[in-house]
LUMKEKOL-35893 format. One line per 8 residues: for each residue x, y, z of N, C-alpha, C, O. Coordinates in steps of 0.2 Angstrom, whole numbers, plus 5000, padded with zeros to 4 digits. Layout:
X Y Z X Y Z X Y Z X Y Z; ...
***
This chain:
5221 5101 5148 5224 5095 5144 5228 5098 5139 5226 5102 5135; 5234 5095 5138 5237 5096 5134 5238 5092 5127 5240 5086 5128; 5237 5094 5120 5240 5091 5116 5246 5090 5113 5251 5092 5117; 5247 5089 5107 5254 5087 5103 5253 5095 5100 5258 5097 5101; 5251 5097 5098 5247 5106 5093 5246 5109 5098 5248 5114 5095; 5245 5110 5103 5244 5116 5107 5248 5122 5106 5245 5127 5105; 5255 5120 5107 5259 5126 5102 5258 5129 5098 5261 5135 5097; 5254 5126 5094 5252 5131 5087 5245 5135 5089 5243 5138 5084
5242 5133 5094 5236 5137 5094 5231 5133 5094 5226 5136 5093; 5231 5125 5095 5224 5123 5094 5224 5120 5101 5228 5117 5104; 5218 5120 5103 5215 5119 5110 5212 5109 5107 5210 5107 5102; 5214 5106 5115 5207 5099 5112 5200 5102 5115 5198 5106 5119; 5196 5097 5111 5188 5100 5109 5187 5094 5111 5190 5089 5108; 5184 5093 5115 5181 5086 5118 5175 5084 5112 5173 5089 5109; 5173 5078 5108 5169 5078 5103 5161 5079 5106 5157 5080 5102; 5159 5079 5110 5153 5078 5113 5151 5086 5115 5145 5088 5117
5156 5092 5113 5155 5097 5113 5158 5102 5107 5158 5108 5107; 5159 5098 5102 5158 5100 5096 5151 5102 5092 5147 5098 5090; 5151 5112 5088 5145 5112 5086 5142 5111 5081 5138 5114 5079; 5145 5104 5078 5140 5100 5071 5140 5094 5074 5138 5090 5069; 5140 5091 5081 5138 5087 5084 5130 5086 5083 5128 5081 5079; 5126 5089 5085 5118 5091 5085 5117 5093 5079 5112 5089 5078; 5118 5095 5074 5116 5095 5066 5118 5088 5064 5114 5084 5061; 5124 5087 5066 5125 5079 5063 5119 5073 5065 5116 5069 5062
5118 5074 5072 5113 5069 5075 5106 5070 5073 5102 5066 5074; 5104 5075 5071 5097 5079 5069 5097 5073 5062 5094 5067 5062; 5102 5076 5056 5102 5075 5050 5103 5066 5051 5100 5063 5046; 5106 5063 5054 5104 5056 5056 5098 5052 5054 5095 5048 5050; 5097 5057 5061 5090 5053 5063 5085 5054 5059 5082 5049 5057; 5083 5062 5054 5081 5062 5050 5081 5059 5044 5076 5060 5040; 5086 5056 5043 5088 5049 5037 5084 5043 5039 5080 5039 5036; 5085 5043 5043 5083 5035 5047 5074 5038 5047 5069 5037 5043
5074 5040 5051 5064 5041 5050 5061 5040 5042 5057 5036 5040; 5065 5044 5038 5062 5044 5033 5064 5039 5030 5059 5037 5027; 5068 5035 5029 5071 5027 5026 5065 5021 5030 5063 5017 5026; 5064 5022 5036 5060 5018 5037 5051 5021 5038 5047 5017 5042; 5050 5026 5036 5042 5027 5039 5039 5027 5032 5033 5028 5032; 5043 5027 5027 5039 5026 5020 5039 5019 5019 5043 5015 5019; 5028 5018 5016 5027 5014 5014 5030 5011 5008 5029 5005 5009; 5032 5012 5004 5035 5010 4997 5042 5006 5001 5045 5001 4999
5044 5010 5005 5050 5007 5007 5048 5001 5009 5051 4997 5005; 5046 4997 5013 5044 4992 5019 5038 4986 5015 5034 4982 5017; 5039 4989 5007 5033 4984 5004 5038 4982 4996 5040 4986 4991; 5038 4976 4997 5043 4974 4991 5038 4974 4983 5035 4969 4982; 5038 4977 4979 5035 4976 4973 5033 4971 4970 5038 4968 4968; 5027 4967 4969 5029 4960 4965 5026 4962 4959 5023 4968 4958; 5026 4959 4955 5027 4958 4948 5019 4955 4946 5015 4951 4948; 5019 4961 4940 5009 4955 4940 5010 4949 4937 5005 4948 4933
5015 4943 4937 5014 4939 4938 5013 4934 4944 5011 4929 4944; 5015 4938 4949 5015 4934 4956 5008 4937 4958 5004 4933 4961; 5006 4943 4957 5000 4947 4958 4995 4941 4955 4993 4937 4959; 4994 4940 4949 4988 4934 4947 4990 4927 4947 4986 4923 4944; 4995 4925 4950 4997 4920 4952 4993 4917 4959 4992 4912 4959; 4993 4922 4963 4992 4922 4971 4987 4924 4972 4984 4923 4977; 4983 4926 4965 4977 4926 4966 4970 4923 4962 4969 4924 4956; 4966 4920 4968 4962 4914 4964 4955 4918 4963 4950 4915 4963
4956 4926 4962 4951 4929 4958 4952 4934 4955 4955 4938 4958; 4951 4936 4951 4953 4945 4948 4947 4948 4946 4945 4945 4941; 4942 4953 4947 4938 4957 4945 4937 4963 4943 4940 4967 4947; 4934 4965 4937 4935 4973 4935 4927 4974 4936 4922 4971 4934; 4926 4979 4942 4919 4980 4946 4918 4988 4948 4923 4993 4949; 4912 4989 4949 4911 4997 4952 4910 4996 4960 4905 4993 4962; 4913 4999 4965 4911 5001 4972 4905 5002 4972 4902 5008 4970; 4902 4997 4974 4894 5003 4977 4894 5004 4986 4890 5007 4989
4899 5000 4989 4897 5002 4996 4901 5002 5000 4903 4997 4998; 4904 5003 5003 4909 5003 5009 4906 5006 5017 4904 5012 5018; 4908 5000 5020 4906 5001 5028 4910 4998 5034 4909 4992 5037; 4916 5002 5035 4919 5002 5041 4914 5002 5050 4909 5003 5052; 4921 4999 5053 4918 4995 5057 4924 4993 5062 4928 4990 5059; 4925 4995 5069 4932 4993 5074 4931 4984 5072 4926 4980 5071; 4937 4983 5073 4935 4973 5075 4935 4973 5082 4935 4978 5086; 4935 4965 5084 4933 4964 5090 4933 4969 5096 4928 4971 5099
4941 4969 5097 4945 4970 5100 4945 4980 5102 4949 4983 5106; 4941 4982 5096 4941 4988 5097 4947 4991 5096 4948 4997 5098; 4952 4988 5094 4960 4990 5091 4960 4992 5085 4964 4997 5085; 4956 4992 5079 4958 4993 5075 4952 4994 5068 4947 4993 5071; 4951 4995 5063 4947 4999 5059 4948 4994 5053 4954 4993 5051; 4940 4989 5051 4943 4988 5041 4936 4991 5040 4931 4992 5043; 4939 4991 5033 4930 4993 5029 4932 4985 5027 4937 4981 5027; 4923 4986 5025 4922 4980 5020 4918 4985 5013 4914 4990 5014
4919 4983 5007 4921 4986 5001 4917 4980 4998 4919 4975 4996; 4909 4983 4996 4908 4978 4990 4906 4982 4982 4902 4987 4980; 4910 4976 4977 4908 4978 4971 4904 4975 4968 4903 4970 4969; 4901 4980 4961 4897 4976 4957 4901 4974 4950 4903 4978 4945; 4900 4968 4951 4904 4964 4945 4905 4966 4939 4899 4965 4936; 4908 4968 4935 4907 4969 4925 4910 4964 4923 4908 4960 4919; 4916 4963 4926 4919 4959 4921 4922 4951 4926 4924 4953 4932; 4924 4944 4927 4925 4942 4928 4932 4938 4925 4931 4932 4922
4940 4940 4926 4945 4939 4924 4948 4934 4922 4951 4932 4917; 4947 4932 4931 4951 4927 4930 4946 4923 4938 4943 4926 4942; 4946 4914 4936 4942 4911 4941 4934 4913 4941 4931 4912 4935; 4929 4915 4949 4921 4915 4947 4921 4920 4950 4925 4921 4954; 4917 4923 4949 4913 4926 4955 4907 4928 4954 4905 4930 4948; 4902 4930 4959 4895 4932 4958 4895 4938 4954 4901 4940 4951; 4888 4944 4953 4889 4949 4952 4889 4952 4956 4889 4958 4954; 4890 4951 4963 4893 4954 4969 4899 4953 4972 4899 4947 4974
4905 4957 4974 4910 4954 4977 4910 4957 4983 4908 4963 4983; 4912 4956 4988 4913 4958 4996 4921 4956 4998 4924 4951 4998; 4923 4963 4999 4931 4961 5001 4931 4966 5008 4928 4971 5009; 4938 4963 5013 4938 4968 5018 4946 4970 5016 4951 4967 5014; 4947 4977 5019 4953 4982 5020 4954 4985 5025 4949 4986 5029; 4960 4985 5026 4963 4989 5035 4962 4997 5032 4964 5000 5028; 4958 4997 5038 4958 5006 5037 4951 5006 5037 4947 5001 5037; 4948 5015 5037 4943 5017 5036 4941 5022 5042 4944 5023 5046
4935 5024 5041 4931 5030 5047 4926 5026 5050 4923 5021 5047; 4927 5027 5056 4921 5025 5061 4917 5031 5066 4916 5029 5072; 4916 5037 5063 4912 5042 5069 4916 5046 5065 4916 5047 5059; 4921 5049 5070 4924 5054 5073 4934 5050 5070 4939 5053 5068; 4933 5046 5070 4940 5040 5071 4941 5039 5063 4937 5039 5059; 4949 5040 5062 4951 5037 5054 4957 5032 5056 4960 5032 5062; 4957 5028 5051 4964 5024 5053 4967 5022 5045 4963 5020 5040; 4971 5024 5044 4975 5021 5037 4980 5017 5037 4981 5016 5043
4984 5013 5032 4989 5010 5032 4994 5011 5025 4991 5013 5020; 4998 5011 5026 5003 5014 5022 5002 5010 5015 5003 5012 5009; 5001 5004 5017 5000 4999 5010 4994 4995 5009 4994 4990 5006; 4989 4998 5012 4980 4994 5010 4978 4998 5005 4978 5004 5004; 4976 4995 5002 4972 4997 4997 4967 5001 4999 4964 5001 5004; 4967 5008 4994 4959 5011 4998 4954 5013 4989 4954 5015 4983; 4951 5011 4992 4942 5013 4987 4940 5018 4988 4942 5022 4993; 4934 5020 4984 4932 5027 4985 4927 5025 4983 4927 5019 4981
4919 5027 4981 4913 5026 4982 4914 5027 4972 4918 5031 4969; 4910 5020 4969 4910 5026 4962 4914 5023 4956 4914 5023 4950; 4921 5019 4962 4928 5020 4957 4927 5013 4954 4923 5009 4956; 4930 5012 4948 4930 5006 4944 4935 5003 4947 4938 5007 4951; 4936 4998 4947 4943 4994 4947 4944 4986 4946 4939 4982 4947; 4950 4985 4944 4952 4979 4943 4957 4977 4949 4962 4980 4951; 4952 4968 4952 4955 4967 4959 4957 4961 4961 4952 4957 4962; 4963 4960 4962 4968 4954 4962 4964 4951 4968 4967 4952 4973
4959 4948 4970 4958 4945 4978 4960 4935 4979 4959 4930 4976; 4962 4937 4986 4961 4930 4987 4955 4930 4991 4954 4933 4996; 4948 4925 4988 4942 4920 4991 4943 4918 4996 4940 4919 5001; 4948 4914 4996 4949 4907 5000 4949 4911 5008 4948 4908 5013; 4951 4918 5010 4950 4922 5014 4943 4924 5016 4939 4924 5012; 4942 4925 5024 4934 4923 5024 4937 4928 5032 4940 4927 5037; 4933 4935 5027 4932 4941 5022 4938 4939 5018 4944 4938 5020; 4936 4939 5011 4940 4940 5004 4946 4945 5005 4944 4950 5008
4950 4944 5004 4955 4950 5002 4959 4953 4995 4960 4951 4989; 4962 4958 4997 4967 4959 4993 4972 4958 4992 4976 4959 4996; 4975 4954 4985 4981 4950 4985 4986 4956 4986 4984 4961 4984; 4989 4955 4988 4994 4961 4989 4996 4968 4991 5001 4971 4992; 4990 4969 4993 4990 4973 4995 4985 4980 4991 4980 4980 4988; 4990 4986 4993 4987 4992 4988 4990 4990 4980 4988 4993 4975; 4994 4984 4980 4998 4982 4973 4992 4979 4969 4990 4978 4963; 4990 4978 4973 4982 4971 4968 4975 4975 4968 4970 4973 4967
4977 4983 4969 4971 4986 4967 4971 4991 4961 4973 4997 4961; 4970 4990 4955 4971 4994 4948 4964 5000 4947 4958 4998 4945; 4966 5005 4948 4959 5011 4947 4958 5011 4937 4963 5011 4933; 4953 5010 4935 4950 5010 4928 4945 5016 4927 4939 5016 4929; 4949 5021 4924 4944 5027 4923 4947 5026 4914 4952 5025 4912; 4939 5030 4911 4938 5027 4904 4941 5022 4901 4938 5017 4902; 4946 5021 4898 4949 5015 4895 4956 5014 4897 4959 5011 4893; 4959 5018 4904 4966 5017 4906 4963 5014 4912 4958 5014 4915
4970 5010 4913 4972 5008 4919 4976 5009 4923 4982 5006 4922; 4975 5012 4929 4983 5013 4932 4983 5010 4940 4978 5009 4943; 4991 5010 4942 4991 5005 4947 4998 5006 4947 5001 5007 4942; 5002 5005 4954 5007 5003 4957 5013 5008 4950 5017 5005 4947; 5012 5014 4951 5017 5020 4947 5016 5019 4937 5021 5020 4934; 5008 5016 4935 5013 5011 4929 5004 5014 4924 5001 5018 4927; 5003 5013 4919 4997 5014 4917 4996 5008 4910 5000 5007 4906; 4990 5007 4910 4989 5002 4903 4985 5005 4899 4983 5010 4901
4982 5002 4894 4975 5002 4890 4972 4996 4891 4974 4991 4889; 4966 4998 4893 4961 4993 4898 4963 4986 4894 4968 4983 4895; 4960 4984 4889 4962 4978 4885 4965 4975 4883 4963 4970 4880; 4973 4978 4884 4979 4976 4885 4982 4974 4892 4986 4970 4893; 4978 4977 4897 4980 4974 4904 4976 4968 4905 4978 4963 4908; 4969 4967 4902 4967 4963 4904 4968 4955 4900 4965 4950 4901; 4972 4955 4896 4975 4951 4890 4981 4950 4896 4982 4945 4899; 4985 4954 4897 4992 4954 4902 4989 4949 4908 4992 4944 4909
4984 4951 4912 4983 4947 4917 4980 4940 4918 4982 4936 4923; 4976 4937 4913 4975 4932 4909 4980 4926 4907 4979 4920 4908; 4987 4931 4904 4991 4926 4900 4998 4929 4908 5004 4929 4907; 4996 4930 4912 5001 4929 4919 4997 4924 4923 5000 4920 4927; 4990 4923 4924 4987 4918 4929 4989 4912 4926 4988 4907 4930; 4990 4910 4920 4989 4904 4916 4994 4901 4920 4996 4895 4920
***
């Protein structure tokens, strides 16, 4: 085949045999995977006023238990995570709380989710839940789960001092 430049020495290159063809389409798709398979990407931030808004309980409590478990259907893994009450925020709740999370170990089996909340045995926290869910939840997801070690609070990239978060969460449920 001939071009208009041939004369000078240049050949045509069909584009589908060009060699930055395959590095271009590598470096693509590697864009695209990583733009979409990050959790932070795919979970829109809210604001702790929408966080204690949406939620008609908040408590600052210790894990004492968690006990994963497939549902029905054997598709899929939640723990249910109960704490023991210290402080009650906002709304009631007993000195016991019971909430369930996507995720956890069953045997040999793990399952996580990019944006659930996870617990650890031990951890303090303060926790945005909706009751009115039956198993209770978490408002927001990993956003409405705040880790409380000595007198900080951290959560969602950001850190408080304990009784200043809890003054902030307060005057945002009102």
């Amino acid at each position: 085949m001939h071009t208009a430049r041939d004369d000078v020495g240049l050949r045509h290159v069909h584009a589908g045999h060009a060699p930055y063809r395959k590095a271009l389409i590598a470096w693509c798709s590697l864009v695209l995977v990583l733009g979409v398979c990050t959790g932070d990407a795919a979970m829109r931030k809210l604001p702790m006023e929408d966080l204690a808004r949406k939620a008609d309980t908040i408590v600052l409590g210790t894990v004492t238990r968690q006990e994963s478990a497939w549902d029905a259907r054997h598709t899929a893994i939640y723990t249910t995570v109960t704490l023991a009450v210290e402080r009650v925020l906002v709304g009631a709740a007993a000195k016991v709380v019971t909430l369930q999370v996507a995720g956890g170990s069953v045997g040999r089996m793990g399952m996580r989710t990019s944006n659930d909340a996870v617990f650890r045995d031990g951890e303090r926290a303060i926790v945005f839940l909706d009751t009115s869910a039956v198993p209770s939840t978490v408002v927001g997801m990993q956003q409405g789960k705040f880790t409380v070690k000595d007198d900080t609070v951290t959560g969602i990239g950001e850190a408080w001092r304990l009784e200043e978060f809890i003054t902030a969460v307060r005057a945002a449920a009102r």
